[in-house]
N, C-alpha and C positions, 0 to 999 in steps of 0.2 A: 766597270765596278771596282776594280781592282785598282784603277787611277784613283777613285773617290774615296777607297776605305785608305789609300796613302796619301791623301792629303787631308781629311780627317786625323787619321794619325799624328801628320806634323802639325796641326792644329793642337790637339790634346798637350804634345808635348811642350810648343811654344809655350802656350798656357800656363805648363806648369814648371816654367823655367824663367818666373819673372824674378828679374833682381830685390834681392832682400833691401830694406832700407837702410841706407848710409847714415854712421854717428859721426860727426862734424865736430871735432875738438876746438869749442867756443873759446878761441883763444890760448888752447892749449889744455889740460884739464884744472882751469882756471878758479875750480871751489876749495883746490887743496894745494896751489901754488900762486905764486903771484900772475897772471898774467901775462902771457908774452913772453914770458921767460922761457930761459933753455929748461927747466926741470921740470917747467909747467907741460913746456912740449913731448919730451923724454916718457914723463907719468902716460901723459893721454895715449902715447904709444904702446906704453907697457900695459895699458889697462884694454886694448884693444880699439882705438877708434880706429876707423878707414880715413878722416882725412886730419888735420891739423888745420887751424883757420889763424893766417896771419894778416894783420890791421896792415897796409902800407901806409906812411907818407915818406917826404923828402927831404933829403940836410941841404944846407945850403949850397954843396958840391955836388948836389944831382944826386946824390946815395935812396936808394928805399930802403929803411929801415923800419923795423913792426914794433910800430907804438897803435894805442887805440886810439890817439887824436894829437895830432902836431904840437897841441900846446899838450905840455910832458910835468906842469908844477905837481900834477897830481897820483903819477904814475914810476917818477923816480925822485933822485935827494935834488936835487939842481938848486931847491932855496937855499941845503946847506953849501954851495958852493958860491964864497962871494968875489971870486971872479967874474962870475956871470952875473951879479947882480943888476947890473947897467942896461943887463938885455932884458929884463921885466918890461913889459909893454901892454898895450890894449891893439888888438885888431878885431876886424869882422870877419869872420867866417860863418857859410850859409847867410846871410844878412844882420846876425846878432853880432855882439859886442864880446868880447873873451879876454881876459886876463892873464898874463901868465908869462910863458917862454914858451917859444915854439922852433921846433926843430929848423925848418926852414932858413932861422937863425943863423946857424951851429953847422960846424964840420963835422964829418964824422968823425976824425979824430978828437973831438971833443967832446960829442956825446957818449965816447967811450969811456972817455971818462969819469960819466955818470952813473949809477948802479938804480936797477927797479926797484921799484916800492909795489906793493899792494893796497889798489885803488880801493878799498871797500877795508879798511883797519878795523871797522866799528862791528861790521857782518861776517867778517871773518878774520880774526884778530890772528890763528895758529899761521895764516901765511904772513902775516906783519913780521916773522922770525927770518924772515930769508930777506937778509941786509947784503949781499955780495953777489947777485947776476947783473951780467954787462946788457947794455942794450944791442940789441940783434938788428942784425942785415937783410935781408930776405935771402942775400948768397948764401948767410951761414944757414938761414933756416930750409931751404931747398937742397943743401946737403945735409942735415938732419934726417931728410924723408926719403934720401938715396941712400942711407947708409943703415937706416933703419933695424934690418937683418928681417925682415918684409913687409908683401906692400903695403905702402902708406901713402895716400894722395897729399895733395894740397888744393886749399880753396884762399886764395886771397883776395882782399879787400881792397878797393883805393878809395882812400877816405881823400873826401873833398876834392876831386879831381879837377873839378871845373875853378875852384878859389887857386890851386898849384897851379893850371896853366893859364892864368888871370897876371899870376906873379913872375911868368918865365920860366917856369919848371912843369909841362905837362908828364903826366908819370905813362901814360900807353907804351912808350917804345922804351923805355928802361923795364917795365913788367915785362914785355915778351922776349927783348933780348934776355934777359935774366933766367925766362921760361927756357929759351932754346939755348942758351947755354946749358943749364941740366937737363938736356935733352926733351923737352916738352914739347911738342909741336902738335899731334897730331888730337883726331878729334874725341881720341878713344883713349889719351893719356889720362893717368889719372890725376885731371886738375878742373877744378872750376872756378872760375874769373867771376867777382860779384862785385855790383856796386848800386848804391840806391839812386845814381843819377844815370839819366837815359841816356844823355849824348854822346859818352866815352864807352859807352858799350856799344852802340852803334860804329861809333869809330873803332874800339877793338875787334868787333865781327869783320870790319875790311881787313885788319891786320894777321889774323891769325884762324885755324882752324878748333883754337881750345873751344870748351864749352862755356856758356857766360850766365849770370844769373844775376834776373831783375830781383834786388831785396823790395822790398814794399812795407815801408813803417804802416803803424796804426793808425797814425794820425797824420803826419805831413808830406807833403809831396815833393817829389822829388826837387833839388834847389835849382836845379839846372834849369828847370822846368817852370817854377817860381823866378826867375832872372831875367827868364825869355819871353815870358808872360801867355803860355800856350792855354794856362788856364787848365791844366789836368790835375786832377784829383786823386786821392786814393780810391775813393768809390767807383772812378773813372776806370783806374786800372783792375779793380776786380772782377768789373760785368765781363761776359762772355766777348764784347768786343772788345774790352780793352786787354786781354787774356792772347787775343788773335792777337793782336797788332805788337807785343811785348814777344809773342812765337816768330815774329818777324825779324827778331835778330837774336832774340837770346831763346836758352833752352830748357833753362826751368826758372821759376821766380820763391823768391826767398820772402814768405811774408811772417809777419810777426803773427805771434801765433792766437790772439786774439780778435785776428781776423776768419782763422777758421773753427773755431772753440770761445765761444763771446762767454762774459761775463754782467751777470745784473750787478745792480747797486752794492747789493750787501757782499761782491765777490765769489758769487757759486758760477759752475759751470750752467753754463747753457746749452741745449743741443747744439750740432755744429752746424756750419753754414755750407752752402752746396761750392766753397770755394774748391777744394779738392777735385772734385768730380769735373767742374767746370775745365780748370785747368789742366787738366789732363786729358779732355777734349778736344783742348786749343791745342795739344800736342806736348806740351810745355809738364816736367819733373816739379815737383813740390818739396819743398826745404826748406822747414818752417824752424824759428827762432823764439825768445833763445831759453831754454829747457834749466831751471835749477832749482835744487832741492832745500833751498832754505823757506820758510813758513811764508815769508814777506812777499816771493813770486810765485807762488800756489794757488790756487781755487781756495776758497774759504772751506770746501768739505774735504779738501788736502791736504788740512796744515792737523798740526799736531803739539797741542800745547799753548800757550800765547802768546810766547816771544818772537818777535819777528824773524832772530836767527836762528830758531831753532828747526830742524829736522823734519819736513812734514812724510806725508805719502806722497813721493814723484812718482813711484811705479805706477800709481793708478794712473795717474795725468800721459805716461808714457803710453802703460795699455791702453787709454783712449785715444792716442792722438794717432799710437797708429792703427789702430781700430779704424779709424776714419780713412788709411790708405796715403798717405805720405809715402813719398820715397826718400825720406832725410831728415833728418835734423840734428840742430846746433845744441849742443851741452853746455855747460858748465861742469858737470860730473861725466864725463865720457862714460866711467867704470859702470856707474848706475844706469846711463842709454845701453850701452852692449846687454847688460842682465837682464833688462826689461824686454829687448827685442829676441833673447833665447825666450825667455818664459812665455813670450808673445809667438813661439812657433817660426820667426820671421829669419 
């Protein structure tokens, strides 16, 4: 009896020592600074998030550097540099067509020499004022999260992974030596490795013991996926078997978040969908995307006012999403995630 009321005990207590849900600084706190930027990163720390989420891709000297998409015309000045004017080009990435200038390009001595912009001028015109941050390293940004003064994870990104190693630049073993150089190794470090194609998270699970996370758009499927021609779906990956078979190499899946909170015609919420519960069956953390408080990414009974940049109600969209049992998610306002998960008990 005495074995059984102490392991009822440890029971009770596991129960009530599950992890609070993680706020994931969507690129830094990206609705009150540019993007990827160092102050964007700085704020989201000062405001409390748990991790920082940096975009990789690669210069053409093997560098990862965090932009949110290799072609950069729209994220820093580079058109007003007309040195570089000659490298305007069109390539395909994911199977479309793209215009622009793309890192891949460029040394990194050269893209330092370019300063960010704010990808959204129109939605958010107060960070249009920040004309002077460098573009960042991933080195620089992983001593950002070591030097913090406390802890602050990292969750990065590899964008396009499969179109970089198509080109001669696979980004897997510059990510983890990067990782273990600031001491990342282990499986309880705090970092989460995420990308929306399967093959290189597969190939990063042989490489490392970080944790990895399947993203899952709304609508398209993974490209890696589309090139090989396996024929998987989104719909494919949210049944309870495709939930298994993604617990097979990664440890939680990052889906957008209108995959567990749907939307009718006219943009109201819908009850949510049993993704949650599913996946956390499959074994598999949930880290849903991506969370901001301007009227235009709202629930239509969210928003407040008419203007698309104006201000709605996130707390509610927040109290419900983690109402539904999430262990994460992606901001745009980290400050506004931390408020809502105290007021939410979590």
């Amino acid at each position: 009896m005495r074995r059984l009321l102490a392991l009822f005990a440890a029971m009770v207590m596991a129960a009530a020592t599950v992890a609070q849900p993680i706020v994931i600084a969507h690129r830094g706190a990206s609705g009150a600074r540019p993007e990827h930027s160092l102050p964007a990163y700085k704020l989201a720390i000062e405001q409390g998030a748990d991790f920082i989420e940096p975009d990789l891709v690669m210069t053409k000297d093997n560098v990862l550097v965090v932009r949110h998409e290799n072609e950069i015309s729209g994220t820093t000045n580079i058109a007003d540099h007309p040195e570089f004017a000659d490298r305007r080009t069109t390539k395909t990435i994911d199977g479309k067509p793209v215009v622009g200038w793309f890192t891949e390009d460029f040394t990194l001595a050269e893209l330092k020499t370019l300063r960010a912009r704010e990808r959204l001028p129109q939605l958010r015109p107060a960070n249009a004022g920040w004309l002077d941050e460098n573009i960042l390293t991933f080195d620089e940004a992983l001593a950002l999260v070591r030097t913090a003064g406390r802890p602050v994870g990292i969750y990065p990104e590899t964008k396009h992974p499969s179109y970089f190693a198509a080109i001669g630049k696979p980004m897997e073993r510059a990510l983890i030596d990067a990782l273990t150089r600031a001491g990342f190794t282990r499986a309880d470090d705090p970092v989460f490795i995420q990308s929306f194609e399967v093959s290189n998270l597969k190939a990063l699970r042989g490489m490392t013991r970080l944790r990895l996370v399947q993203l899952i758009d709304g609508d398209e499927p993974p490209y890696d996926q589309v090139e090989s021609g396996t024929g998987l779906t989104v719909a494919d990956m949210v049944t309870p078997a495709g939930l298994k078979a993604i617990a097979g190499y990664a440890d939680a899946i990052g889906p957008y978040k209108l995959l567990i909170e749907p939307r009718d015609a006219a943009g109201q919420a819908l009850p949510a969908t049993t993704l949650v519960n599913d996946a956390h069956a499959a074994g598999l953390r949930v880290h849903s995307w991506t969370f901001r408080s301007e009227n235009i990414f709202l629930p239509a009974g969210d928003r407040i006012g008419e203007g698309q940049g104006g201000r709605g109600d996130a707390a509610a969209e927040y109290r419900r999403v983690l109402g539904y049992g999430v262990d994460g998610l992606f901001s745009d306002f980290p400050g506004e995630a931390v408020a809502a998960r105290a007021a939410a008990g979590q």
